[in-house]
Every structure is written in structure tokens, then in C-alpha cells.
DOMIKOL-268412 format. One record per residue (C-alpha): x, y, z; residue in three letters. Coordinates in pm, whole numbers. Layout:
! residues N
xx->X	yy->Y	zz->Z	aa->ALA
...
This chain:
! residues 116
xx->410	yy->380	zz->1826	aa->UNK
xx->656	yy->101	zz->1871	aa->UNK
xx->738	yy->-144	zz->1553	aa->UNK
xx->486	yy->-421	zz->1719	aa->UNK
xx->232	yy->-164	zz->1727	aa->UNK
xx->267	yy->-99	zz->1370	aa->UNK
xx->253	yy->-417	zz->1262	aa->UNK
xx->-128	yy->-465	zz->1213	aa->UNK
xx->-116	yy->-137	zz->1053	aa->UNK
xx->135	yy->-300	zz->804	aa->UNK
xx->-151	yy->-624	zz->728	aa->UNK
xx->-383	yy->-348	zz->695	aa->UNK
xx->-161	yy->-197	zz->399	aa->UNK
xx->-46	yy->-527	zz->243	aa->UNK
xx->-453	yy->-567	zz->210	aa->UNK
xx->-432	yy->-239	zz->29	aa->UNK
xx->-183	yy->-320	zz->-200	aa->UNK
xx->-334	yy->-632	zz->-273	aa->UNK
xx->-673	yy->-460	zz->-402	aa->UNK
xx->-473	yy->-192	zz->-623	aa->UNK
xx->-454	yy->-308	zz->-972	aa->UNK
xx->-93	yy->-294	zz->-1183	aa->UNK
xx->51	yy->-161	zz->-896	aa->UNK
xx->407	yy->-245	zz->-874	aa->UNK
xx->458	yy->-104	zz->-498	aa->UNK
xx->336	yy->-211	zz->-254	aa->UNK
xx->295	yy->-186	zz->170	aa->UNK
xx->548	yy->-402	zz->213	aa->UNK
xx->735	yy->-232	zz->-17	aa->UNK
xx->686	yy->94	zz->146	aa->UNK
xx->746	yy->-35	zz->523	aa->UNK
xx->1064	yy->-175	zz->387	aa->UNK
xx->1194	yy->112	zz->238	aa->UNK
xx->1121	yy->353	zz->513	aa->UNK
xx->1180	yy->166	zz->831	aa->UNK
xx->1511	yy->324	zz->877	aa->UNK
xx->1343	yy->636	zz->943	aa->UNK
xx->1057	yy->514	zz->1245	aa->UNK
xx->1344	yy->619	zz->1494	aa->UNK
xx->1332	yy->977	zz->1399	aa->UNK
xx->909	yy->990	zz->1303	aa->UNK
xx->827	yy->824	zz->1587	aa->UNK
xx->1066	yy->862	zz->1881	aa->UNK
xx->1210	yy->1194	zz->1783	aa->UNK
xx->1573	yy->1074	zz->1727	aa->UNK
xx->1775	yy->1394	zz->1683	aa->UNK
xx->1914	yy->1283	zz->1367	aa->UNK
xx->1817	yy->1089	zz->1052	aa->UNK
xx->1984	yy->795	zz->908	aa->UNK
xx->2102	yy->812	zz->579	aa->UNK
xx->1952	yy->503	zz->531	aa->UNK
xx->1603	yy->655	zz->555	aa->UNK
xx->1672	yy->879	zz->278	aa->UNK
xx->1826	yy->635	zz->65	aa->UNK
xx->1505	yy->403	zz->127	aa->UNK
xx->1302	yy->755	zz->64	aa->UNK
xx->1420	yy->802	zz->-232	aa->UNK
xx->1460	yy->421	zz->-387	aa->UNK
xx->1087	yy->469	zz->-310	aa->UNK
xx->1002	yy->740	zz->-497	aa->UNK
xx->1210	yy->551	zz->-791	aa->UNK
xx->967	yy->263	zz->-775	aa->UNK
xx->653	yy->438	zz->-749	aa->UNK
xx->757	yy->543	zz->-1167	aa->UNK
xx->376	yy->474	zz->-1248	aa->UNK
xx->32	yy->649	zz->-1091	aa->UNK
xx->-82	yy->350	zz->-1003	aa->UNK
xx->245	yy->316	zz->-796	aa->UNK
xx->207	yy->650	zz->-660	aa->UNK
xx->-165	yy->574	zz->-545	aa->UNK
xx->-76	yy->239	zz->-428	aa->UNK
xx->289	yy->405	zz->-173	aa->UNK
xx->22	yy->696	zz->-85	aa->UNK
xx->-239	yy->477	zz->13	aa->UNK
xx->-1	yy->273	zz->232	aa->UNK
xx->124	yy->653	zz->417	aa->UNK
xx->-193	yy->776	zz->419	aa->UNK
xx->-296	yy->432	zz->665	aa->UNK
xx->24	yy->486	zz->838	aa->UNK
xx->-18	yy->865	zz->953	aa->UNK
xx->-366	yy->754	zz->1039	aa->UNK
xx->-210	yy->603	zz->1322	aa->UNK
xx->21	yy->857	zz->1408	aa->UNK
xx->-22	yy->1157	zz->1646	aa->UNK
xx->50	yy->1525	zz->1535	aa->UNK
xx->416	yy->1549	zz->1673	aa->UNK
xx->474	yy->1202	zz->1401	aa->UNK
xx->302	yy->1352	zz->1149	aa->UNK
xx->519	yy->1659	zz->1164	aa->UNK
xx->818	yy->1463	zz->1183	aa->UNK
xx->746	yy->1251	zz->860	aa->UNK
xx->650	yy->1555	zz->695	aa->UNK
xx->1018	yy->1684	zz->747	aa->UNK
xx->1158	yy->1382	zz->575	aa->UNK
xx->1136	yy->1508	zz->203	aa->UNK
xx->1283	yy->1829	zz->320	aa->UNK
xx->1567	yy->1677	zz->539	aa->UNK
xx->1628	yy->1427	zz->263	aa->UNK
xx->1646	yy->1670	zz->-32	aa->UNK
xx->1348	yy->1486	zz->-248	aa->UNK
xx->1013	yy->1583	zz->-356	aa->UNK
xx->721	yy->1331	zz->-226	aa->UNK
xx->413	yy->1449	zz->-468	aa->UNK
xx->156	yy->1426	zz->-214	aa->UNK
xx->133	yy->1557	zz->167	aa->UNK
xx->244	yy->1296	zz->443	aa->UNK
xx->-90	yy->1323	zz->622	aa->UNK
xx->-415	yy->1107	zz->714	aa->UNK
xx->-603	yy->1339	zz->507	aa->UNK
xx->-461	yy->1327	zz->169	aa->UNK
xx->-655	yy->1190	zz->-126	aa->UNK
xx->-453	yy->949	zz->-305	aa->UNK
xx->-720	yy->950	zz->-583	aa->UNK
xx->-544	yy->1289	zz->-707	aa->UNK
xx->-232	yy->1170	zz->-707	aa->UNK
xx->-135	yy->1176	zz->-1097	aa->UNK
């Protein structure tokens, strides 16, 4: 999935953000943060940036509120809908490989709803 492929995607999750209420993050926030990482998710680059887990965690910083927690899940969630198994797996790593704690699985599946 190349950046202009994800770019509908990324109107898809500004619409998202828009409809959350008091929601401080949002998809643009989210894309911003971790589009140093898209060379590792989705080519397989053997290594990742530092700047991806900087961005990783200033995200998890500015998701201080449920609502922003709902609202950066929401936007992941619509982003590994999009992305194939091997991606998945390799966002999934990120928390891990970046030393932080992401409340919520990286996956199409999750349900943001339940995210406290």
C-alpha cells in the first residue's frame, strides 16, 4: 500500500475525526505522527526509524482523554482495514519495538467503543 493509496483512507479518517465529539486527536493527527513508520508496516524495511517511535509515542501523549483514545483507535482501526496480514503484523510489532504500551490491539477488528 503505497502513500497515494492511503490517501483516501486518510479522508476517510479525517471524516471520522470530524464526527467524534471533544476529541482532541484526530486522523490527521494520527497519519502525521506515524508516517515515519509506513516504510517498515508496509514495505518491510528491516529497521525502524526512530522517528516512528518518537511520533508513536507523542501519540499516545495526545490521546490523554478516552475520547482521544477512541478517536486515534478509530483512525488505526480504518487503517489496518486496508492492510493485509503481513502489515498488520508489522504494525502490531511497533509498541513492542518502540518500548510503549498502545491500549488497544492494532487490528481491523478492535472495538474502539471499549477503549476506556
Amino acid at each position: 500500500m503505497s502513500i497515494k493509496q492511503l490517501f483516501p483512507l486518510l479522508l476517510i479518517c479525517v471524516a471520522v475525526a470530524a464526527t467524534a465529539t471533544d476529541a482532541a486527536v484526530t486522523c490527521n493527527t494520527v497519519y502525521t505522527s506515524l508516517e515515519p513508520c509506513l516504510g517498515f508496516v508496509l514495505n518491510g524495511e528491516p529497521t525502524v526509524p526512530s522517528a516512528c517511535c518518537s511520533g508513536l509515542k507523542s501519540l499516545l501523549v495526545a490521546a490523554g482523554t478516552t475520547d482521544d483514545r477512541q478517536s486515534a483507535c478509530k483512525c488505526i482501526k480504518s487503517l489496518a482495514s486496508r492492510a493485509n496480514g503481513v502489515q498488520i503484523g508489522r504494525a502490531s510489532q511497533l509498541p513492542g519495538i518502540c518500548k510503549v504500551n498502545v491500549p488497544y490491539p492494532i487490528s481491523p477488528n478492535v472495538d474502539c467503543l471499549k477503549i476506556k
